[in-house]
C-alpha positions in Angstrom: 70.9 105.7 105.5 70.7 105.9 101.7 68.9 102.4 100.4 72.3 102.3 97.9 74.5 101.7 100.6 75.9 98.6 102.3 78.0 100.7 104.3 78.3 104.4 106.0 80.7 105.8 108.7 79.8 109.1 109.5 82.2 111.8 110.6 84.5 109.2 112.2 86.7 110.8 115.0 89.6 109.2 116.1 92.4 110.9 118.4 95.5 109.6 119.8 98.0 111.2 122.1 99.0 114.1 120.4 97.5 113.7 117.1 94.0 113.4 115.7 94.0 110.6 113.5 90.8 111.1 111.8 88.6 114.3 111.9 85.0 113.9 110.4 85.8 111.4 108.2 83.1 110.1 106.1 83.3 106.9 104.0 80.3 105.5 102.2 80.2 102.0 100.5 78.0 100.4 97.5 77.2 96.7 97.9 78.4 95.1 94.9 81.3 97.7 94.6 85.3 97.7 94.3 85.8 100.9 96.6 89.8 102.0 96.4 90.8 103.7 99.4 93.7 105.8 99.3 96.2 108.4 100.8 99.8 108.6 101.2 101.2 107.0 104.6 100.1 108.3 107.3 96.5 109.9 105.6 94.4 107.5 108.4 93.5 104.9 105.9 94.9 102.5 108.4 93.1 103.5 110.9 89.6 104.0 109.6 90.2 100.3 108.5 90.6 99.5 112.4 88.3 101.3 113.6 85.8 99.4 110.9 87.3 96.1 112.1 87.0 97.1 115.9 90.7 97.7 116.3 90.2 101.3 117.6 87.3 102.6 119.0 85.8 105.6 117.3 85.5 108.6 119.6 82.7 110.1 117.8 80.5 109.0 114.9 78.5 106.5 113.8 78.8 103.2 111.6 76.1 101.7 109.9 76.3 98.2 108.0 72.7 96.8 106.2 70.4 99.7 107.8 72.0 98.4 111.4 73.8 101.2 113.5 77.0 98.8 114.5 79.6 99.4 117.3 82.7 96.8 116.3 84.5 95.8 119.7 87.3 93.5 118.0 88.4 91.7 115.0 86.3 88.7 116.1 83.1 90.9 116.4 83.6 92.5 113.1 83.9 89.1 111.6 80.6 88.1 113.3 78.8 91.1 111.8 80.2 90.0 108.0 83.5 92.2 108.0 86.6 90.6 107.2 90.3 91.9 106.3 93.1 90.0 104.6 96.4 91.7 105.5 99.5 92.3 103.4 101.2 90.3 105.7 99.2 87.2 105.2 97.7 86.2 108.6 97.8 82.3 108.7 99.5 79.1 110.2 102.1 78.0 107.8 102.5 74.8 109.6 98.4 73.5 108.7 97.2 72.4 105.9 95.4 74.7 103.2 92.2 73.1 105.0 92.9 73.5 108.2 93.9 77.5 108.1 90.2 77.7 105.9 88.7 76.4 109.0 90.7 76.6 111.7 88.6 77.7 114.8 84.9 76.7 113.6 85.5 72.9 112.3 82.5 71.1 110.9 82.3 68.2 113.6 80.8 64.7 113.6 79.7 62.3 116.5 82.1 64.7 118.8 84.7 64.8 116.3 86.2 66.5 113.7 85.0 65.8 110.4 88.0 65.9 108.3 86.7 64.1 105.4 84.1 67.6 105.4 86.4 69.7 106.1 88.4 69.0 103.1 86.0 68.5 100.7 84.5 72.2 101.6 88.2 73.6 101.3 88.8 71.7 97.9 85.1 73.6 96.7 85.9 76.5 98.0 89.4 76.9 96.4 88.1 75.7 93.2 85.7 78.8 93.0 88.4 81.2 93.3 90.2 79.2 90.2 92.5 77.2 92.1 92.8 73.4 91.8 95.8 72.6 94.8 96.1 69.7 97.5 94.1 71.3 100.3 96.0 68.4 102.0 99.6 70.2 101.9 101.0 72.4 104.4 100.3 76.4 103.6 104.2 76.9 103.8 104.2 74.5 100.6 102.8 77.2 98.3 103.0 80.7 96.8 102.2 83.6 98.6 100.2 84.4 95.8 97.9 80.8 96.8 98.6 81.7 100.8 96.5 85.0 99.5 94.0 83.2 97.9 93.7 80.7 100.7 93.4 84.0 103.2 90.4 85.6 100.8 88.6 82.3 100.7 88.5 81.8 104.7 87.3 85.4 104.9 84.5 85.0 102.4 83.7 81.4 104.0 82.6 83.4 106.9 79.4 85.0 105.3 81.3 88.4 104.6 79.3 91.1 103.5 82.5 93.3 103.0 85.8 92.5 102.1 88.9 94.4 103.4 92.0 93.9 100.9 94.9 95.6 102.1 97.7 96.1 100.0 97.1 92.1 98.6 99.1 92.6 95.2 102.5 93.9 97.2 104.1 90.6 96.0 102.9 89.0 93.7 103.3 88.9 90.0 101.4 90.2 86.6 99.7 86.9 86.6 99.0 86.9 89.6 97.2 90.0 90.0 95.1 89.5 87.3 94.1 86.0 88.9 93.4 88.0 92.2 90.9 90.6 90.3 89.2 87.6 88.1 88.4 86.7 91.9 87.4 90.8 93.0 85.0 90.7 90.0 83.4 87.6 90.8 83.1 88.0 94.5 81.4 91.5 93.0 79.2 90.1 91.5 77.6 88.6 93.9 77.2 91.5 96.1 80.2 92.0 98.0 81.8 95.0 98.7 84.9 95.3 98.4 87.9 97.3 100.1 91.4 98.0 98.1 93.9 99.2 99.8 96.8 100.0 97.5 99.9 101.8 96.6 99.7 100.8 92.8 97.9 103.6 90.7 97.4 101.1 87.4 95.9 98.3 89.6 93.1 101.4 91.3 92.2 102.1 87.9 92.2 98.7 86.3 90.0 97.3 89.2 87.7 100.0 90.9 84.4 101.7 91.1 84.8 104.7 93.1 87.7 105.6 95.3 87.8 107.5 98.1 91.0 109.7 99.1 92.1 110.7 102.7 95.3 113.3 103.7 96.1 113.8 106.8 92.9 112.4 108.9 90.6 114.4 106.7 88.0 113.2 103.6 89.4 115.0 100.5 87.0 113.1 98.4 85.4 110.5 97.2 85.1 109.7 93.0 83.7 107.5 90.6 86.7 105.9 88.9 86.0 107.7 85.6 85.9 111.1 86.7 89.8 111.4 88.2 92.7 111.2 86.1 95.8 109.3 88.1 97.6 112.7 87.4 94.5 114.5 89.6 94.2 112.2 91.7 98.0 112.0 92.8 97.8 116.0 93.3 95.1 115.2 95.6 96.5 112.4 97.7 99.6 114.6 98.0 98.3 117.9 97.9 101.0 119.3 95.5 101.2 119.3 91.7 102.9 116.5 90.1 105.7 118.5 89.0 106.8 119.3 92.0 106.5 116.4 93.3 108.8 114.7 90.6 110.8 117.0 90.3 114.4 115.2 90.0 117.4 115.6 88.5 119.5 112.3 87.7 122.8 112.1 88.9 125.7 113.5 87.2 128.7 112.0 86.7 131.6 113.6 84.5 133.7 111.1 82.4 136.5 109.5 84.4 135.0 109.5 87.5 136.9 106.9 89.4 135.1 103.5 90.3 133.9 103.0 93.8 132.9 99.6 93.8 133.9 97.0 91.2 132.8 93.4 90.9 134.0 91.2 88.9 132.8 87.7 87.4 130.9 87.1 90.5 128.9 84.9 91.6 127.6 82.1 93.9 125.9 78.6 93.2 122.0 78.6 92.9 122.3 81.9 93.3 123.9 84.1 90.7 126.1 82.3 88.2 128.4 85.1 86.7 127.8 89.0 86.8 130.4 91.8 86.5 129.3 95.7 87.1 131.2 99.0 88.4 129.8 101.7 90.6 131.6 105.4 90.1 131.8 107.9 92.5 128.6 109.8 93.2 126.6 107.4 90.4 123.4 105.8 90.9 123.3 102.5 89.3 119.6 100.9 88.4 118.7 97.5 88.8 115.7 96.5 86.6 113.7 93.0 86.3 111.2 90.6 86.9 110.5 89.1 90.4 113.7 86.5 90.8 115.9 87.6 88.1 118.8 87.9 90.7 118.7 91.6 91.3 118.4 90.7 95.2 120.8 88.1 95.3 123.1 90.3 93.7 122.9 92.9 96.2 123.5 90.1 98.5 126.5 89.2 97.2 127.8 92.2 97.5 126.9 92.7 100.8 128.5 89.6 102.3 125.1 88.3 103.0 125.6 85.6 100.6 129.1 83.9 100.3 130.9 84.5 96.9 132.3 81.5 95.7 134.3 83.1 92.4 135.4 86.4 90.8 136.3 89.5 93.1 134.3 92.5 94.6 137.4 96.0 94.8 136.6 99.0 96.8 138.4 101.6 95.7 139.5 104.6 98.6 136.7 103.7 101.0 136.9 102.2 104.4 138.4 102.7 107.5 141.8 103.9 106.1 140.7 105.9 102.6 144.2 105.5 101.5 143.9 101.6 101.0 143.4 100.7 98.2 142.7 97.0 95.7 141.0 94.1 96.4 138.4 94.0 99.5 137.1 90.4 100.2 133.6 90.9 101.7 133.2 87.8 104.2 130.4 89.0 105.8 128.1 91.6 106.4 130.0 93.1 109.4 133.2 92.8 107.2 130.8 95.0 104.7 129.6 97.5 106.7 133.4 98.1 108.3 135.0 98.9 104.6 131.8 101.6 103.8 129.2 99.6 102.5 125.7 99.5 103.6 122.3 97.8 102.8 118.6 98.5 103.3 117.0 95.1 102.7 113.9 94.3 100.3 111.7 93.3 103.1 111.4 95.9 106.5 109.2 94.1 108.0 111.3 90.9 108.5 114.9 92.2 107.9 115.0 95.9 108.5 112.8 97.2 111.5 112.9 95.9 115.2 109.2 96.6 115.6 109.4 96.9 119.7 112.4 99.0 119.9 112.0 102.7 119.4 113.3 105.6 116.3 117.0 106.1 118.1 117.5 102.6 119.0 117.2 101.6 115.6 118.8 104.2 113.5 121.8 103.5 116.0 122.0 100.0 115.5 124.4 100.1 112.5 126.4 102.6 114.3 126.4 100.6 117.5 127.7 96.9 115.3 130.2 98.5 113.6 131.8 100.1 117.0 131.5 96.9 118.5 129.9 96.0 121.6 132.5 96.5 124.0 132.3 99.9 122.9 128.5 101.2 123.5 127.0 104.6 122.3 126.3 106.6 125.2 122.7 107.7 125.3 123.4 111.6 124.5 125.3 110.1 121.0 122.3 108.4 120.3 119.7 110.9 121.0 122.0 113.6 118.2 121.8 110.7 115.6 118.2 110.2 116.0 117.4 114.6 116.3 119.7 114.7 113.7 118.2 112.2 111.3 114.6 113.0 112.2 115.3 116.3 111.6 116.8 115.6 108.0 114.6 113.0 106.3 111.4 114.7 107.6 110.4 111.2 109.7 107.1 112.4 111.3 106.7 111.5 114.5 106.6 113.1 118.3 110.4 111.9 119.4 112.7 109.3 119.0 111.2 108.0 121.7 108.2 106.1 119.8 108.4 102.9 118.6 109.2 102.2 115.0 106.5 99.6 114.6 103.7 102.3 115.1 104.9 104.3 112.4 103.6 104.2 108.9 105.8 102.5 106.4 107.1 105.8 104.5 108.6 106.8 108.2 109.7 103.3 108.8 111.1 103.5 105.4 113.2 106.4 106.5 114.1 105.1 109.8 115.9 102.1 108.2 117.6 104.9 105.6 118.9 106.9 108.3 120.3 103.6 110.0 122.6 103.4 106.9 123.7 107.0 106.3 124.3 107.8 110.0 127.3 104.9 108.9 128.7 107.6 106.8 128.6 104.7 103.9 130.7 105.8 100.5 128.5 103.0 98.6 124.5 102.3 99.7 122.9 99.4 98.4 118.8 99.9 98.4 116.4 96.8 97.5 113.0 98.0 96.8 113.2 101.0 99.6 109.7 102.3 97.9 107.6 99.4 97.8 104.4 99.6 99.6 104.9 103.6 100.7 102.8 106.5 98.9 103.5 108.6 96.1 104.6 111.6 98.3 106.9 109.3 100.4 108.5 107.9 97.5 109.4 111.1 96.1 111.0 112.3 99.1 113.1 109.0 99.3 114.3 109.2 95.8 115.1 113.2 96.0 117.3 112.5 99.1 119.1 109.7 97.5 119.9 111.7 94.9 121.3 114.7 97.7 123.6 111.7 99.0 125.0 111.2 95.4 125.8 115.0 95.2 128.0 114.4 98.4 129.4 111.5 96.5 127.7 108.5 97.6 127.5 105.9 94.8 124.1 103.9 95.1 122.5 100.6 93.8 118.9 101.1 93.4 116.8 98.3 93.6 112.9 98.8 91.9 110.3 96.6 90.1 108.8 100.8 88.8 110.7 101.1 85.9 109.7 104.7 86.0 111.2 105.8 89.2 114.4 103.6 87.7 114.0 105.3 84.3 113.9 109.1 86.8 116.8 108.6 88.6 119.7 106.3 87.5 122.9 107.8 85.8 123.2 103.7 83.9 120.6 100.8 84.3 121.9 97.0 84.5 119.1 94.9 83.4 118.3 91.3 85.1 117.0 88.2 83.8 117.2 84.1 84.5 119.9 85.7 87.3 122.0 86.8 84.9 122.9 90.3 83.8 121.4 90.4 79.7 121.9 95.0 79.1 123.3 97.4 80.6 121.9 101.2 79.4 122.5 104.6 79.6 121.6 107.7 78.1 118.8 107.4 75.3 118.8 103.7 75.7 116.9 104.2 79.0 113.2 103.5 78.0 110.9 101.4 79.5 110.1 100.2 75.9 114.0 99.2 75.4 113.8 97.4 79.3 110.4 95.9 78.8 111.5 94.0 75.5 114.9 93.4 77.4 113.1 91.6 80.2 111.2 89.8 77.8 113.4 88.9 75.4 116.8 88.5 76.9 119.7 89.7 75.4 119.4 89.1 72.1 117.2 92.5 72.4 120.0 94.2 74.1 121.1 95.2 70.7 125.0 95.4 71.7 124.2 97.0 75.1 125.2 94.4 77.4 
């Protein structure tokens, strides 16, 4: 082992049924270093991760951590041995107190009790070195999931970490609050750590790294110092294809008078949106572009049925069971929705999208199956052509329909959930965020086929916090802010410059726009 490393696994061999998740993989870490490591889904970052944190079991290889040759045989072993992971997902009891998740499981104990007043003077120390002065007291559920982060990191590096695993920590939170999470990386740094980033975001690799190390497809395609890649190399290499190619997109186009597919008017809903009014042509795709909370989502929701409209009026022209109808369509609910040709991939898959137990066919039926009713089930043979079919056509990579969503990675989930709405046959798609947290390659194939399904003459409501991939593909762009609707742009006006000053100055920078 080279004296300059905290950490080597060397040609790491993992294989699954069917598929060999890692081949010779070799990953090398610095104490005292901010390693990225990266690869679009499905590249086996994942699952060098678990096998690290004793997960999966390596079938060949070796891992060594301080000099020691280490075998991990669970989670709890790793932790033992100084490794600890903090999960995108974050992985704590919202019912305790900030304290009580720090410590949970190895209280500080006096005369056969536990020492609360210890307990929460250690968690009030400990928060207040990572820059955060909060009632350890409170319930978790009480606070941000930036702070339920925070609270996460702290417990792992309360443990006597040597290295810390990050996986995609910045998925929600805000500009602030990144930069408060990488004042923290650097100090924890500092002091020796290392550190393991896991992330989709290209800016935040650059702005926060030391070296980076790239997998595709089980296999080490390299690992860099952080100043000798450019993002543009560096996306070639995680996808293995030129940027052009990969980006290679052409917006929408929609010829004047193109009738109106959807049309809200004056909508809105208390506490939720106040007043908003947009149309949607035929075969458009219409951009939604603002902060975190500035009522994109709940305006999708509105839409949708999912929240009740309490003024104004949503028409859907010639869509529907019965084309010919046409005028106002009152959206009570989202069955109501789906049954006149709308559809909706939610912001969050985990919780709202994917039925992580059920398999690929079960789930792209399930639309199908609630808008037949069930009194009138999907024979088996039906659902195994959706699935084939769907597979098939959106590339999802995996064995047969058979396997279960939740052990896909979340480009294929992502597509999964896409083919659950366009098996409806849905003349307008409404899609919150349907690239967040999946790879550079993944989102490119996502946004190229939802601009093949405005070509057949699907109009679509594209939800994204990247203003580029907004900028790449929308025909118009409604800006959001303060949950109310300041711009709408087209044509030249659609800048990130023009948004960004939008979003920061309302719409007195709209300049007539609106």
């Amino acid at each position: 082992m080279s004296e300059n490393n905290l950490l080597e696994m060397r040609q790491i061999e993992i294989q699954f049924p069917g598929v060999k998740a890692l081949d010779k993989v070799d990953f090398f870490m610095r104490p005292g270093e901010i390693h990225s490591l990266l690869g679009e889904n499905g590249a086996g970052k994942s699952t060098l991760i678990k096998c690290l944190t004793g997960v999966h079991h390596k079938d060949a290889g070796t891992i060594i951590l301080d000099g020691k040759e280490i075998q991990p045989q669970s989670p709890q072993h790793a932790m033992e041995m100084g490794i600890s992971t903090v999960y995108q997902e974050v992985n704590l009891c919202p019912n305790l107190t900030v304290a009580e998740n720090i410590f949970v499981g190895r209280q500080p104990m006096k005369h056969g009790q536990i020492d609360w007043r210890t307990i929460n003077r250690r968690a009030r120390e400990l928060m207040a070195r990572f820059r955060m002065d909060i009632d350890v007291t409170r319930p978790l559920s009480y606070f941000s999931t930036a702070i339920q982060q925070m609270v996460a990191i702290a417990r792992a590096v309360d443990v006597k970490a040597k290295i810390l695993i990050l996986d995609e920590p910045t998925s929600s939170l805000d500009d602030n609050e990144v930069q408060l999470l990488f004042d923290v990386m650097r100090d924890l740094r500092a002091e020796g750590m290392g550190i393991i980033f896991i992330t989709h975001f290209l800016d935040q690799v650059f702005a926060i790294s030391d070296r980076l190390t790239i997998l595709r497809n089980g296999c080490l395609v390299g690992t860099y110092n952080i100043q000798d890649i450019t993002k543009v190399e560096l996306v070639t290499q995680m996808v293995g294809k030129d940027m052009d190619a990969i980006f290679n997109l052409k917006r929408p186009d929609v010829a004047p008078g193109t009738p109106d597919r959807l049309t809200a008017t004056h909508i809105g809903s208390p506490g939720k949106i106040d007043d908003i009014s947009l149309n949607v042509r035929e075969g458009e795709l219409i951009g939604f572009a603002g902060l975190l909370g500035s009522g994109r989502t709940e305006t999708a929701e509105l839409l949708f049925g999912v929240t009740h409209l309490s003024h104004g009026t949503i028409v859907l022209t010639g869509i529907g069971e019965n084309a010919k109808q046409k005028g106002n369509k009152k959206i009570k609910n989202p069955y109501d929705a789906l049954t006149k040709g709308l559809a909706f991939c939610p912001e969050d898959r985990k919780r709202d999208g994917i039925i992580s137990d059920l398999s690929i066919r079960e789930n792209i039926a399930l639309a199908v199956q609630a808008r037949k009713g069930f009194l009138h089930p999907m024979s088996r043979r039906e659902q195994n052509a959706l699935a084939d079919k769907y597979i098939a056509e959106l590339g999802i990579a995996t064995p047969d329909a058979e396997k279960k969503i939740g052990e896909l990675s979340g480009g294929n989930q992502q597509k999964v959930i896409l083919a659950r709405w366009m098996a409806t046959d849905p003349r307008v798609l409404i899609l919150d965020e349907p690239t967040r947290g999946i790879d550079v390659g993944a989102k490119a194939e996502i946004q190229r086929l939802m601009l093949e399904m405005c070509e057949k003459g699907v109009s679509i409501i594209f939800i994204s916090s990247e203003l580029d991939e907004i900028i790449r593909c929308s025909t118009r762009i409604i800006v959001m802010r303060d949950r109310k609707k300041v711009a709408e742009l087209d044509g030249e006006n659609c800048t990130q410059e023009k948004i960004l000053t939008i979003i920061a100055e309302g719409a007195e920078a709209a300049g007539g726009v609106a």
